[in-house]
C-alpha positions as CSV (number, residue, x, y, z in Angstrom):
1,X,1.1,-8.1,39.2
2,X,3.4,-8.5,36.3
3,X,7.4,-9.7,37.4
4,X,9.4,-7.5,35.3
5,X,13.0,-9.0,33.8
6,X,15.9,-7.6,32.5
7,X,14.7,-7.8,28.4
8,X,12.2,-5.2,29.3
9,X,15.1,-2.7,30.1
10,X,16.3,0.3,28.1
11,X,20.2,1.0,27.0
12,X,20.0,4.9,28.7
13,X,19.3,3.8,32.1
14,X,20.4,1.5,35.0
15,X,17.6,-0.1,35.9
16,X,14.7,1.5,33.6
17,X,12.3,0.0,31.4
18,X,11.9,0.9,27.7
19,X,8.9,3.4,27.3
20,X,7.9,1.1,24.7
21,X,7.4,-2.0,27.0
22,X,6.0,0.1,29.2
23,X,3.2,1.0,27.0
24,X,2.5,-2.1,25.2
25,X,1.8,-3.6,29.1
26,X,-0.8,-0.9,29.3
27,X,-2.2,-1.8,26.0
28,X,-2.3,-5.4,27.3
29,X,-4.5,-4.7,30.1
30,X,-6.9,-2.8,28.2
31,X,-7.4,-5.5,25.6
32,X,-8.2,-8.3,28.8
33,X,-11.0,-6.0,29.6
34,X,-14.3,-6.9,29.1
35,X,-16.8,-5.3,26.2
36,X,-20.1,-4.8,25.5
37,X,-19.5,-5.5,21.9
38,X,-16.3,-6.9,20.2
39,X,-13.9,-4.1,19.9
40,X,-10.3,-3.0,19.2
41,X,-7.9,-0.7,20.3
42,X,-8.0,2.8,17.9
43,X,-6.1,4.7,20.3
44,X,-3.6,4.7,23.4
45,X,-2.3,7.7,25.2
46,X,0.6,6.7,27.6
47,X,2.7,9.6,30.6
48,X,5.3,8.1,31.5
49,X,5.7,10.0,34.9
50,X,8.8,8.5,36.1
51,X,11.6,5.8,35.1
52,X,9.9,2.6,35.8
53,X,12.0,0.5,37.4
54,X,12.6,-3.6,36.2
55,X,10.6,-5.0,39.2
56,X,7.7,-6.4,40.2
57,X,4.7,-3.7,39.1
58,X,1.1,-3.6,39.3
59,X,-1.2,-3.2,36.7
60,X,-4.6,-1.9,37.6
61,X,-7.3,-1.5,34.6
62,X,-10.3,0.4,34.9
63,X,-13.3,1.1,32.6
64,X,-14.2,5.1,32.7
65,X,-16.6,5.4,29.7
66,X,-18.6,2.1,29.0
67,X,-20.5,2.1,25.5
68,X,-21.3,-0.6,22.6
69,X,-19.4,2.0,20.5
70,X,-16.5,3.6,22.2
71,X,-15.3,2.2,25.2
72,X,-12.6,4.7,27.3
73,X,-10.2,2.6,29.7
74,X,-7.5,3.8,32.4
75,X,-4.6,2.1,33.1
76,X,-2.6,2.8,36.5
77,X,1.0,1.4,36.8
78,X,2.7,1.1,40.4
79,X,6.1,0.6,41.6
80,X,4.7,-0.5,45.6
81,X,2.7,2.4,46.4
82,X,4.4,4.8,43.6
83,X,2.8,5.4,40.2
84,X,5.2,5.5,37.6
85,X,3.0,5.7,34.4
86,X,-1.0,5.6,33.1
87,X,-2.2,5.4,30.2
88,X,-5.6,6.3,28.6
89,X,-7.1,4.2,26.2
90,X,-9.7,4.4,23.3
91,X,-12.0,0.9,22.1
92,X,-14.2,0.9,19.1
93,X,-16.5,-1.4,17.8
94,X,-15.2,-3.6,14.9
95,X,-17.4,-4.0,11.7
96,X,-16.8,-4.2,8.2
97,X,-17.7,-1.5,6.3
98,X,-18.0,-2.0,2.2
99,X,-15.8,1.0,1.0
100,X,-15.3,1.7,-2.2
101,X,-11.2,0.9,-3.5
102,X,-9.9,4.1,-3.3
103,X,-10.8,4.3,0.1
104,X,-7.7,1.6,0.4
105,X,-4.4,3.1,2.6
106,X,-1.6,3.8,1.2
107,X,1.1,1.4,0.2
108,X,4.0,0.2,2.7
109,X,7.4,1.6,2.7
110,X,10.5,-0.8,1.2
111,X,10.9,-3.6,2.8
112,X,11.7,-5.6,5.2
113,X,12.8,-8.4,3.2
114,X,16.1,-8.5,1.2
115,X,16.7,-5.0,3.3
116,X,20.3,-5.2,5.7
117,X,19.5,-6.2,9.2
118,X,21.0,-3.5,12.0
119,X,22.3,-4.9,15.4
120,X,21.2,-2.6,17.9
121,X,24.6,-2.5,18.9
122,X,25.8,-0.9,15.9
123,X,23.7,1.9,16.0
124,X,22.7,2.9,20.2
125,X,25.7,5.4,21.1
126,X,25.4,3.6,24.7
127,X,28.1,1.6,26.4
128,X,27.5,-2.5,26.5
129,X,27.4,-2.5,30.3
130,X,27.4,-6.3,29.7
131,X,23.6,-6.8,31.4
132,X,20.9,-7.6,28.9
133,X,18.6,-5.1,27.7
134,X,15.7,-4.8,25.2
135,X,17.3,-3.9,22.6
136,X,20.1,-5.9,22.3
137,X,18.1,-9.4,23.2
138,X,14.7,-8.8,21.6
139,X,15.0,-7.1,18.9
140,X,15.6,-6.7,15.2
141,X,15.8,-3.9,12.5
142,X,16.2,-2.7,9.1
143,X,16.5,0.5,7.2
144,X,14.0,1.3,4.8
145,X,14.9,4.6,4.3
146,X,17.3,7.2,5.5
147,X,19.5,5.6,8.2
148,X,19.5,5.1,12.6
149,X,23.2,5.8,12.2
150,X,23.1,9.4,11.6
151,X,20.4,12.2,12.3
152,X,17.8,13.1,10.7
153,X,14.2,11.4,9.1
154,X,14.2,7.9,8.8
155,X,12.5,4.9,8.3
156,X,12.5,1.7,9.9
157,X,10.9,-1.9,10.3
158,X,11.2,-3.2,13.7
159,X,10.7,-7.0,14.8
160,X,10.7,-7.6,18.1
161,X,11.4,-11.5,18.6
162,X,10.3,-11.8,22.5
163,X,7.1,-12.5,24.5
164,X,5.7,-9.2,26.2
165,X,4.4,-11.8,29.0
166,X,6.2,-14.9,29.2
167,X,4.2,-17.7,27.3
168,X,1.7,-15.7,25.8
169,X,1.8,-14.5,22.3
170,X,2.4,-10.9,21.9
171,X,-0.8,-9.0,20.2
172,X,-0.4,-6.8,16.8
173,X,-1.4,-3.9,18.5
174,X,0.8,-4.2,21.4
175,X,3.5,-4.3,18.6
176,X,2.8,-1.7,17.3
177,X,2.7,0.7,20.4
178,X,5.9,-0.9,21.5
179,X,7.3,-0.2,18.5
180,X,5.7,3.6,17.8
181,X,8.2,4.6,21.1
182,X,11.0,4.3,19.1
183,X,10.0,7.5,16.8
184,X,12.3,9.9,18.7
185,X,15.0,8.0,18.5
186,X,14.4,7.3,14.5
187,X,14.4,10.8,13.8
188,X,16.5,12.3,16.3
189,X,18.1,15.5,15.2
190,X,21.7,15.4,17.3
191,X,23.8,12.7,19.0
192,X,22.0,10.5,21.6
193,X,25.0,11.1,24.1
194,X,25.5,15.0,23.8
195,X,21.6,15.4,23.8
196,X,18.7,14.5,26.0
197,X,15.3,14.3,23.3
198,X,13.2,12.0,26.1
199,X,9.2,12.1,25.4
200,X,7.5,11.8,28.8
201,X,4.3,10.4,26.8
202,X,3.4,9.2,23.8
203,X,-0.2,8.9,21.9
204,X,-0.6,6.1,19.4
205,X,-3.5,6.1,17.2
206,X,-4.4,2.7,15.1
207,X,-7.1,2.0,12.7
208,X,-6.8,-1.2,12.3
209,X,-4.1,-3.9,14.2
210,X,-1.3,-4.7,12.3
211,X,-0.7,-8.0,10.6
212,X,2.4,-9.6,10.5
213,X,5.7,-9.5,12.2
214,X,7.1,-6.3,11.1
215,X,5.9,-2.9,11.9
216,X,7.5,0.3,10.1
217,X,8.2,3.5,12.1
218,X,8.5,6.7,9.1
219,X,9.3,9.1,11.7
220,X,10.5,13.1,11.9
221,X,11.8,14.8,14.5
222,X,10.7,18.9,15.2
223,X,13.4,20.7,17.8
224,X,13.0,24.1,19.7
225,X,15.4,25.7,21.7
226,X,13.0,26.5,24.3
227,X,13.9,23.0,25.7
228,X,11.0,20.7,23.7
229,X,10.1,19.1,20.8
230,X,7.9,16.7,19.2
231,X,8.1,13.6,16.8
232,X,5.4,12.4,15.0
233,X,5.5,9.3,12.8
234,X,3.6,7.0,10.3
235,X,3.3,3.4,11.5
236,X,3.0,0.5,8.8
237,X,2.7,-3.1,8.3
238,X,3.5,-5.0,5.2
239,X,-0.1,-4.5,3.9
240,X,-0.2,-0.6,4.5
241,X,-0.4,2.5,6.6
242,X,-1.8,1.0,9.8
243,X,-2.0,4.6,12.2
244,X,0.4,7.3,13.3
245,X,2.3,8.6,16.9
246,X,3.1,11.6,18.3
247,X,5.2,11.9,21.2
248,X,6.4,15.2,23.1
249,X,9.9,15.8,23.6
250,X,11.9,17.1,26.6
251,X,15.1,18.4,25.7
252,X,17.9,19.1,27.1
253,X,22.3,18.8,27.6
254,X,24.0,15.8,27.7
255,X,23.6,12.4,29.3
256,X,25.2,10.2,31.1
257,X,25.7,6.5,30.6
């Protein structure tokens, strides 16, 4: 049972958590399962099935494929008897392979340091109701390229300068799925109040943790009129690319906050 508080909330609802939160928990729970062999998380698959409220949840974690390679867990999250997300993940074996250099990813985007830090404030088109949320209290960005202000491609580093679970340091790869859930909103292609671009899931795939405290999000946006979408980013850390996310979009007319 985890005792959720209000830093774990999003702006766009009353009492809902941030999708992100919501899936680094179920990224938690997978890594405190045991292994055959050492192994990390390559890849997590999250539906979020309905808002998940800030209250006390349960967390139950499951092996459904064991394997000294690839391990496949399922995570179940419940509001009382309700389930209001589950997420799939994917655990490989860790080894070090002796690749030749060009086999090296790709260099990082600009930044973080020297770049302008963003309030969240000062770019979420959604009312201070004066009740502490995510991300106004835990977290920190900066523009690398293209800008959260306005529509359109962007990218981002995110710091997130909280705890997932009080007391106990939060893991790179729960940072970085945390982090991957703000692609949507990145790379939004209209105003966050006239339009509603929510992804009811998102898959994060990894292939190795990050290091570090930043994470970047390079994210795009694609829109149909037929009411969804998709957004698909490049995640880094300081050191280079470290995996990418997709998430679909429902879309839809205006929003109230």
């Amino acid at each position: 049972m985890v005792e959720s508080t209000r830093l774990s909330a999003a702006e766009w609802y009353p009492d809902g958590q941030h999708g992100g939160v919501v899936s680094a928990l179920i990224t938690r729970a997978v890594e405190q399962l045991p292994s055959l062999t050492a192994m990390e998380v390559a890849r997590v698959t999250v539906e979020l099935f309905r808002i998940v409220p800030v209250t006390v949840l349960e967390v139950v974690a499951s092996i459904v494929r064991e394997g000294k390679k690839i391990q496949t867990a399922e995570v179940c999250l419940y509001d009382g008897d309700v389930e209001v997300a589950r997420g799939l993940v994917q655990r490989l074996r860790t080894t070090d392979l002796d690749f030749p250099p060009n086999f090296d990813s790709a260099g990082s985007p600009e930044g973080p340091d020297g770049l302008r830090t963003l309030e969240f404030a000062d770019v979420a088109p959604f009312p201070d109701r004066g009740v502490l949320t995510f991300g106004r209290g835990a977290l920190t960005m900066r523009e690398s390229a293209g800008t959260f202000r306005e529509p359109g491609p962007a990218t981002l580093w995110f710091k997130v300068g909280t705890d997932l679970v009080a007391g106990e340091a939060m893991s790179g790869t729960q940072l970085a799925v945390l982090v991957a859930d703000f692609s949507n909103g990145v790379s939004r292609l209209a105003d966050g109040v006239d339009w509603v671009f929510m992804n009811p899931d998102i898959s994060v795939h990894l292939t190795r943790p990050p290091l570090g405290e930043w994470i970047a999000v390079q994210a795009e946006s694609v829109w149909h009129r037929g009411g969804r979408g998709m957004a698909t980013s490049r995640l880094f850390d300081q050191r280079g690319q470290i995996g990418n996310a997709t998430q679909t979009l429902f879309l839809d007319e205006g929003l109230e906050v």
